[in-house]
N, C-alpha and C positions, 0 to 999 in steps of 0.2 A: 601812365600816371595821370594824377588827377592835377593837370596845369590851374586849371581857372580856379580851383579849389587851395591854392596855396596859401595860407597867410603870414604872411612875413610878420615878425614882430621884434624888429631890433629896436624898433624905433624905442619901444617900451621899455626893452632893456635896457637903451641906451639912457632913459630918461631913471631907471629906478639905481644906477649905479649911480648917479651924479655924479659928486667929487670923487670917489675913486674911479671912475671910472674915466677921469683925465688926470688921475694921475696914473693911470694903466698904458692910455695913450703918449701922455709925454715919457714916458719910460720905452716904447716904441720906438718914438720919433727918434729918440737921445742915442740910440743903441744901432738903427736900421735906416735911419733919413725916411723913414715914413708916416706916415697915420695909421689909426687903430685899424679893426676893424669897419668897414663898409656894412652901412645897413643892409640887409637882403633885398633882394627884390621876389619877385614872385616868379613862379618858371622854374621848369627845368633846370635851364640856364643861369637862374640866381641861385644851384649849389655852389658851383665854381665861382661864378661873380662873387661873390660874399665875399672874395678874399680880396677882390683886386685892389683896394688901397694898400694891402702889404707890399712890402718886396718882393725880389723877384723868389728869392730862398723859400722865403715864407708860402708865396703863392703855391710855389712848390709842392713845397712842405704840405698846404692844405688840400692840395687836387690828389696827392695820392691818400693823403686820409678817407679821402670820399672815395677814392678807387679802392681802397682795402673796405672801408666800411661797406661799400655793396657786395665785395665780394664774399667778405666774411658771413651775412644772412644767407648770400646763395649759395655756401659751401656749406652751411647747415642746416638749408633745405635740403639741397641736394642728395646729400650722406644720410638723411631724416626722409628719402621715399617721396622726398613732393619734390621733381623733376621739372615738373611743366612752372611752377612758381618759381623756382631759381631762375630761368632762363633771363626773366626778366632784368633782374639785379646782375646777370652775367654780361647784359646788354649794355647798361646804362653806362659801365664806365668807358665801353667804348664809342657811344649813341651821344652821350650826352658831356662828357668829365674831357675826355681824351685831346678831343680839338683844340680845348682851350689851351691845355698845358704843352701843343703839338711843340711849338714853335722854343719852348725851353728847354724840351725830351730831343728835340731834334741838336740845338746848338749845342748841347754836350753828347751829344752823339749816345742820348739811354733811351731810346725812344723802344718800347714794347707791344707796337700794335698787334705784332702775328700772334706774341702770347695771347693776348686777350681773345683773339679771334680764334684760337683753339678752342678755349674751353668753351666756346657758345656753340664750335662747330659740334664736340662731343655732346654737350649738353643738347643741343638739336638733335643728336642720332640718339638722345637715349644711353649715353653709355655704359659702361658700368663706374659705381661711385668712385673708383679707386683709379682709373683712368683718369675723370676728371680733377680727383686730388694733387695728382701728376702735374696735369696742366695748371691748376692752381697754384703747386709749389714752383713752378716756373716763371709764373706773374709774378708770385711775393720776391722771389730772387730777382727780379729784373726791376721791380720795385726798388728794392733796396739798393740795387746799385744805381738805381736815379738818384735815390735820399743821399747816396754818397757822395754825390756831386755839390753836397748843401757841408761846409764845415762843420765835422763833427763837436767843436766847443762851442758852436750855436747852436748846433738841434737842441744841448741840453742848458742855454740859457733860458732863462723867464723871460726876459726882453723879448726873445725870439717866439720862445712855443706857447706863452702863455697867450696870444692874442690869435693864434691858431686853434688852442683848443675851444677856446671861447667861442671863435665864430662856425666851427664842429658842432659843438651843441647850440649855438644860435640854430644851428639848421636842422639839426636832429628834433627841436623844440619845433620848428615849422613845420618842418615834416610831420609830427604827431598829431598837430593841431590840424595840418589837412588830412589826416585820417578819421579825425571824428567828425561825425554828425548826428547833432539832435542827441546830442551828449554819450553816443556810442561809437567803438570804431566800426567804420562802416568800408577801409580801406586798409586789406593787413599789407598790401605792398609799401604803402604809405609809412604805416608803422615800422614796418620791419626797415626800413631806408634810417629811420629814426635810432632803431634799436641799434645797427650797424652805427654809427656817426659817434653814439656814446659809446660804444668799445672800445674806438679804435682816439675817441679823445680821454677814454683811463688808463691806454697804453702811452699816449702822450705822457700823462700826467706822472705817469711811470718815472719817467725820462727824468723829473726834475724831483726826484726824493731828496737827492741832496739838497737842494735848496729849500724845498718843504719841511724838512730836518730843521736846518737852518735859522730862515726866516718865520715858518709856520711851525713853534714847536708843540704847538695844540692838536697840530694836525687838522685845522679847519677846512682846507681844500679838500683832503680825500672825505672829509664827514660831510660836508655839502655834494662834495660829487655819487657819494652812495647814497644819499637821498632820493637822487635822480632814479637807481635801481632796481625798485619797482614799480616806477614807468614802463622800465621794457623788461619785466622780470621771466615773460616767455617768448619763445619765438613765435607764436601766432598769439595773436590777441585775446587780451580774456573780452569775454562772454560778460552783457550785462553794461551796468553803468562806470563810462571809463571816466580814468583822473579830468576833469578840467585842463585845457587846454592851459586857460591865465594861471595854474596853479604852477604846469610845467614849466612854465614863464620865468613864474619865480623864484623856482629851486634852480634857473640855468641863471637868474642873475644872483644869487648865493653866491653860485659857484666864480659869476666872475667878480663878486667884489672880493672874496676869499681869495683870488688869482689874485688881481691888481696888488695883493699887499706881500709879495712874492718879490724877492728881491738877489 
């Protein structure tokens, strides 16, 4: 990955939400005894950190987002004939995601390392696709009985997921923007990390229909969040001149002033 190339930009987000965007966090604090999201930092290292002013649920809750969102690009490279390109995103959540969250996988006893470390080993021999889908459905099951250890009438509060999904595509928005240069993407691993992070925060977003029902009868969160869409509308990167970076910016802070009024 391209570390030195990373640009964090919560700070920006954090500045174009203003007022909602403390009352997103006092609606946090009030619900989880915590703070919003943490600005990113830069690094590998700043997917996972992104989360850590949340709880411990939440932290959770966000390190396997970022472990499904890699793995979901490398399962459709993989199935898609580029092999050698999955590897990488098969690695990262055990390289980079896993450590952090060792110590919360481990004290409820969901911890999933050998999964992980299957599908790299197939994926190194080359396997066949369907072998590897194997070992994939074994991670997403072992997944989910970690996410099980998070009460199931928090996963689907706002209080709870909404400052997860936010900081999901805070990262997916970072990650894009270290994929271009000189106003092209010049990094499809970069991208496609991106691509991953927004999936797997509209399956979040899934989560709280009833409340979007709700609170949002306009339906303004899911129209902000498909905005975001043809951002990552392929799995390798289009060819030519890409979206602006500051544009992505601002379609993820749409998204979270549309969140913050989520109730």
């Amino acid at each position: 990955m391209q570390i030195n190339a990373k640009l964090w930009i919560g700070v920006g987000l954090t500045v174009a939400l203003g007022q909602a965007g403390a009352v997103m966090a006092q609606d946090s604090h009030a619900g989880h005894g915590t703070t919003p999201p943490a600005v990113a930092e830069g690094g590998e290292g700043g997917e996972l950190g992104a989360f850590d002013s949340l709880s411990e649920d939440q932290q959770l809750q966000g390190s396997l987002g970022l472990i499904r969102g890699h793995l979901t690009v490398g399962r459709e490279l993989y199935t898609g004939g580029r092999g050698s390109d999955a590897i990488p995103h098969f690695l990262h959540p055990a390289e980079e995601i896993y450590d952090g969250a060792r110590p919360t996988l481990d004290g409820r006893k969901v911890g999933f390392e050998k999964e992980l470390d299957a599908v790299v080993a197939l994926a190194r021999k080359n396997a066949p696709a369907t072998d590897v889908a194997k070992a994939l459905d074994a991670v997403e099951k072992a997944v989910a009985k970690a996410e099980a250890t998070i009460p199931a009438a928090d996963r689907a509060k706002p209080g709870f997921l909404t400052p997860v999904i936010a900081t999901l595509l805070r990262t997916a928005a970072a990650e894009y923007a270290a994929a271009v240069e000189e106003g092209v993407i010049t990094s499809p691993m970069e991208y496609q990390d991106g691509r991953g992070f927004y999936a797997i925060a509209k399956v979040y977003l899934g989560r709280l229909s009833a409340s979007v029902t709700s609170s949002d009868p306009a339906g303004n969160v899911a129209k902000s969040m498909d905005k975001l869409a043809p951002v990552w509308a392929t799995l390798q990167p289009p060819k030519g001149k890409a979206t602006p970076p500051g544009e992505v910016s601002a379609l993820v802070s749409n998204v979270e002033l549309a969140l913050s009024r989520l109730r």
